[in-house]
C-alpha positions as CSV (number, residue, x, y, z in Angstrom):
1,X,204.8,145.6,34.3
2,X,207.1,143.8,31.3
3,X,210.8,144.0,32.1
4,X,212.7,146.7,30.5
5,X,215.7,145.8,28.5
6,X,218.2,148.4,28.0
7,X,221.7,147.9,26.2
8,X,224.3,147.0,28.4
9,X,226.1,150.2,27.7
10,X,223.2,152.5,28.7
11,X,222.6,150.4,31.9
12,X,226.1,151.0,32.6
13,X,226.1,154.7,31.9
14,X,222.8,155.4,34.1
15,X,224.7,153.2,37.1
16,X,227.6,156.1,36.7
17,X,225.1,158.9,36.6
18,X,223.4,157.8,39.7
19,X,226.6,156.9,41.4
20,X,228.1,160.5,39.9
21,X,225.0,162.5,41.7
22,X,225.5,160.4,44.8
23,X,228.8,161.1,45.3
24,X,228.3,164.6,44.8
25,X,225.5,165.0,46.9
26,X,226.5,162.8,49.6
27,X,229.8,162.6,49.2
28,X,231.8,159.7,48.4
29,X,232.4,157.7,51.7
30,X,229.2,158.2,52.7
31,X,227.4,157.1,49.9
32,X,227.3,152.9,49.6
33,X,226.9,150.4,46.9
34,X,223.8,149.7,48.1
35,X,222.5,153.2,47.5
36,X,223.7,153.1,43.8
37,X,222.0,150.2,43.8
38,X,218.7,151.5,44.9
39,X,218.7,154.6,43.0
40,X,219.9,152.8,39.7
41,X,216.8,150.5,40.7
42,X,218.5,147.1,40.1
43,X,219.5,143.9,41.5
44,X,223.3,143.6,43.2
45,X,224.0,140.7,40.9
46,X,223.4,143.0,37.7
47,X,225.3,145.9,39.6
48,X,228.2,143.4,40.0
49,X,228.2,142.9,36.4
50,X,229.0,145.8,35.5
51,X,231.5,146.9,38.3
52,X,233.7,144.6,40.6
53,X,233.4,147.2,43.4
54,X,232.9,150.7,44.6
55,X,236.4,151.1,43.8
56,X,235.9,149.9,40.3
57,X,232.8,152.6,40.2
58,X,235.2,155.5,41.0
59,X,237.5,154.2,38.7
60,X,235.3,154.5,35.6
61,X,234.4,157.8,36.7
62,X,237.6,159.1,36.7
63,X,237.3,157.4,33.0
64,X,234.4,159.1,32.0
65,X,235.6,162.2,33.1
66,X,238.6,161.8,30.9
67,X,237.0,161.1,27.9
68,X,234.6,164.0,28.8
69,X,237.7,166.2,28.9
70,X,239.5,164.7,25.7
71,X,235.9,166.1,23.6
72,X,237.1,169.8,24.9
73,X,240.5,169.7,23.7
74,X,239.6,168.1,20.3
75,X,239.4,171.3,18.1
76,X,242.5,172.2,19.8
77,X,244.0,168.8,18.4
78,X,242.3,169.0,15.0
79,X,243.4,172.9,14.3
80,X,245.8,172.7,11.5
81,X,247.0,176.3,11.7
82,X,248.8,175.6,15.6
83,X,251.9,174.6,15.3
84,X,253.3,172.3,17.9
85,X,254.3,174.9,20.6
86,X,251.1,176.7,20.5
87,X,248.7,173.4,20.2
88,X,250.8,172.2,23.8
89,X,249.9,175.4,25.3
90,X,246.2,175.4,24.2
91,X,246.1,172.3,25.3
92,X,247.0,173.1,28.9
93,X,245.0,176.1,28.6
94,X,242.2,174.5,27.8
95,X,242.9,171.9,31.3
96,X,243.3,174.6,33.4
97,X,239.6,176.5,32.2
98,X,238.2,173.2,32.3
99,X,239.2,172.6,36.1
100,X,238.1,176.0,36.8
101,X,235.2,175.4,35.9
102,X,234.5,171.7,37.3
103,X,236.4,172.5,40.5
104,X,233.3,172.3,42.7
105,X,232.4,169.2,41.4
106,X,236.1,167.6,41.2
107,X,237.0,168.1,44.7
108,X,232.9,166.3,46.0
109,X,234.0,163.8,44.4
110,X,237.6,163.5,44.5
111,X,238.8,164.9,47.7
112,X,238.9,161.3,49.4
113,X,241.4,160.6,47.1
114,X,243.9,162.4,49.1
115,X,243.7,161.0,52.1
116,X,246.5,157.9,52.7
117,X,244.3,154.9,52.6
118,X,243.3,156.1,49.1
119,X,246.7,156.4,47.9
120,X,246.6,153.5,45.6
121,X,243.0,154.3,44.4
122,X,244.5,157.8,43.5
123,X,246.9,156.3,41.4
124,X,245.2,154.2,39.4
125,X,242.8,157.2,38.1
126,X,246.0,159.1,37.1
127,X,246.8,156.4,35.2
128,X,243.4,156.5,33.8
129,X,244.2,160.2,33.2
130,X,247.5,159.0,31.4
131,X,246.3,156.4,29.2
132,X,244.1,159.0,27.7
133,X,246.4,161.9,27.5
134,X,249.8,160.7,27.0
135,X,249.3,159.5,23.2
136,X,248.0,163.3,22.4
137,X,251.3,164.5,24.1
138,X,253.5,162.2,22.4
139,X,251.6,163.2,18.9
140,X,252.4,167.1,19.3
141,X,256.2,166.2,21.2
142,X,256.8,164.1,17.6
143,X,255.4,166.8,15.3
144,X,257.5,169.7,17.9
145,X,260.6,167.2,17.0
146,X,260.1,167.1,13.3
147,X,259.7,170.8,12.3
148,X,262.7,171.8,14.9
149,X,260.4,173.1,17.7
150,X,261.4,171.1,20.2
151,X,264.8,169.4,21.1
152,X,264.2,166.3,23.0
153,X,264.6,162.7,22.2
154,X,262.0,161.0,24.0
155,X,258.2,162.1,23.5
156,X,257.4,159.6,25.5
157,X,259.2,160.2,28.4
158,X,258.3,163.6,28.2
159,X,254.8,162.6,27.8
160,X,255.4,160.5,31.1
161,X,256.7,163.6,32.8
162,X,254.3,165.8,32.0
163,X,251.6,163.1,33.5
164,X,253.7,162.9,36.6
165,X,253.0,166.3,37.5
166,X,250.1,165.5,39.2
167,X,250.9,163.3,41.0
168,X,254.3,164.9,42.5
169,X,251.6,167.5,44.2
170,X,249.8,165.0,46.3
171,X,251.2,165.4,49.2
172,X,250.8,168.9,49.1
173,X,247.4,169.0,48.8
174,X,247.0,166.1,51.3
175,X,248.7,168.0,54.0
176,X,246.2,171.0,53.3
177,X,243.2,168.3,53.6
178,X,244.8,167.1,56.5
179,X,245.5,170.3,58.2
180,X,242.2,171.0,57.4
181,X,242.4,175.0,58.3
182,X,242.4,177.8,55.9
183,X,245.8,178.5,56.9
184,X,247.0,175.0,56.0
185,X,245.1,175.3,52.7
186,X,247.1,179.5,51.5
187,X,250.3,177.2,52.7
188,X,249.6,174.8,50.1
189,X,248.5,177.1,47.4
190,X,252.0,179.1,47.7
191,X,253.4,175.6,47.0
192,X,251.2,174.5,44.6
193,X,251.9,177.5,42.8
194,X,255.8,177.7,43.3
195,X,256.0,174.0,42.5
196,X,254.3,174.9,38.9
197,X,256.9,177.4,38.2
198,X,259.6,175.0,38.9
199,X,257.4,172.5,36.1
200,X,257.2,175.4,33.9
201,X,260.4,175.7,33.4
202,X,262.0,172.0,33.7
203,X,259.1,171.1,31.3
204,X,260.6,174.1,29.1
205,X,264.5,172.9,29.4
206,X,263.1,169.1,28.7
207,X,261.8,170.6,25.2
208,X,265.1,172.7,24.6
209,X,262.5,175.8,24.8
210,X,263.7,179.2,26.3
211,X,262.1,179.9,29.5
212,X,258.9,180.9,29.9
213,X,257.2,179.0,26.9
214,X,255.4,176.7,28.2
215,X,252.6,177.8,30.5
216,X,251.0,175.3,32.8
217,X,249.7,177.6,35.3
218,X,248.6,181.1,35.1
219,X,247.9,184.1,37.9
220,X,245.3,183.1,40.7
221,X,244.9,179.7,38.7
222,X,246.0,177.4,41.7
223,X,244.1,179.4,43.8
224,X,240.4,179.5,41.7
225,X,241.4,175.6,41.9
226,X,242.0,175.3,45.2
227,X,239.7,177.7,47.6
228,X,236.6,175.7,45.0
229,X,237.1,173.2,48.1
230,X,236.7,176.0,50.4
231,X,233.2,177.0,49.0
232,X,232.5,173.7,48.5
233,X,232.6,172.6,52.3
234,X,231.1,175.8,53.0
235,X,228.1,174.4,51.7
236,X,227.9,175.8,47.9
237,X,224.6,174.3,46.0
238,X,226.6,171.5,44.1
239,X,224.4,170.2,40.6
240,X,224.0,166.3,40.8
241,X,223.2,166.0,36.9
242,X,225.6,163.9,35.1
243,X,227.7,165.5,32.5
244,X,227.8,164.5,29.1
């Protein structure tokens, strides 16, 4: 049989497909480098072109799945008739539908991510996360600053703020993993859903907004997140096709 050739790009998106469906079907600790390797149907040395480790792999992911969500908040971006306020809420709408609906899949492959020896791995996909959101943020914080919608004098450190969210839950949500009960996990959704009031309103004083404009969270949102995890490790029929 001749060698097939593929563009390096390709061959590097089918080695995050087949790692993607592993993950989510076995899970991402259990599932080795060798195994991507097999299933991608290649030789280690051309795997380690592409990727410097497993870590690396997980990384790009997280990447991937960025860009993925940056194409469903670009008509949001590109509407001309929003005006600042109302483009930052349908933006954060449109993250909170989105991880509705990819919940399942999100905590397969992401739950690891909580535990304490992935603490540094967690970080550096929220800063993957960042590098693609925060420029979008700081656009609609300039345009809120222009026309008088917002009073603030740093988009950027709101931007940073905003980002940070995310990361100011982990250790809720790694207590809840760690308890491991679903009493541990309706302790952390209270939290989790008291703790986006409080960002609701420090993200509206930031912006010089009245309270109760900006909506990160809305009813049972935390919770549709959250008990996904639940029917997840109950054993809910998880699709291993990449997303496009």
């Amino acid at each position: 049989m001749p060698r097939v050739i593929k563009h390096p790009e390709l061959r590097r998106e089918e080695l995050l497909d087949h790692a993607q469906a592993l993950f989510l079907t076995q899970g991402y600790d259990k599932a080795s480098l060798n195994d991507v390797i097999a299933a991608a149907g290649i030789s280690k040395g051309a795997f380690y072109h592409y990727f410097a480790s497993k870590d690396a792999l997980l990384v790009a992911l997280a990447e991937r799945f960025a860009r993925q969500a940056l194409a469903g908040v670009q008509d949001i971006l590109d509407d001309p008739d929003l005006d600042p306020l109302s483009r930052l809420n349908g933006l954060l709408a449109q993250s909170r539908r989105a991880k509705i609906e990819t919940a399942p899949e999100a905590w397969a492959l992401f739950e690891t991510l909580f535990r304490p020896e992935n603490l540094v791995l967690f970080h550096r996909i929220n800063l993957a996360a960042s590098a693609s959101f925060s420029p979008l943020l700081v656009k609609i914080i300039r345009q809120g600053i222009e026309d008088g919608t917002f009073r603030t004098f740093d988009p950027e450190g709101v931007a940073d703020i905003v980002m940070q969210f995310g990361m100011a839950t982990h250790d809720i949500i790694a207590k809840a993993f760690a308890g491991g009960t679903d009493a541990d996990m309706d302790v952390a959704i209270e939290a989790l859903e008291t703790r986006v009031r409080l960002y609701e309103i420090a993200l509206d004083r930031i912006l010089g907004l009245p309270d109760g404009s900006i909506r990160i969270g809305e009813p049972g949102y935390v919770r549709a997140v959250m008990t996904a995890r639940r029917r997840t490790s109950a054993g809910t029929a998880l699709s291993p096709a990449p997303a496009r």
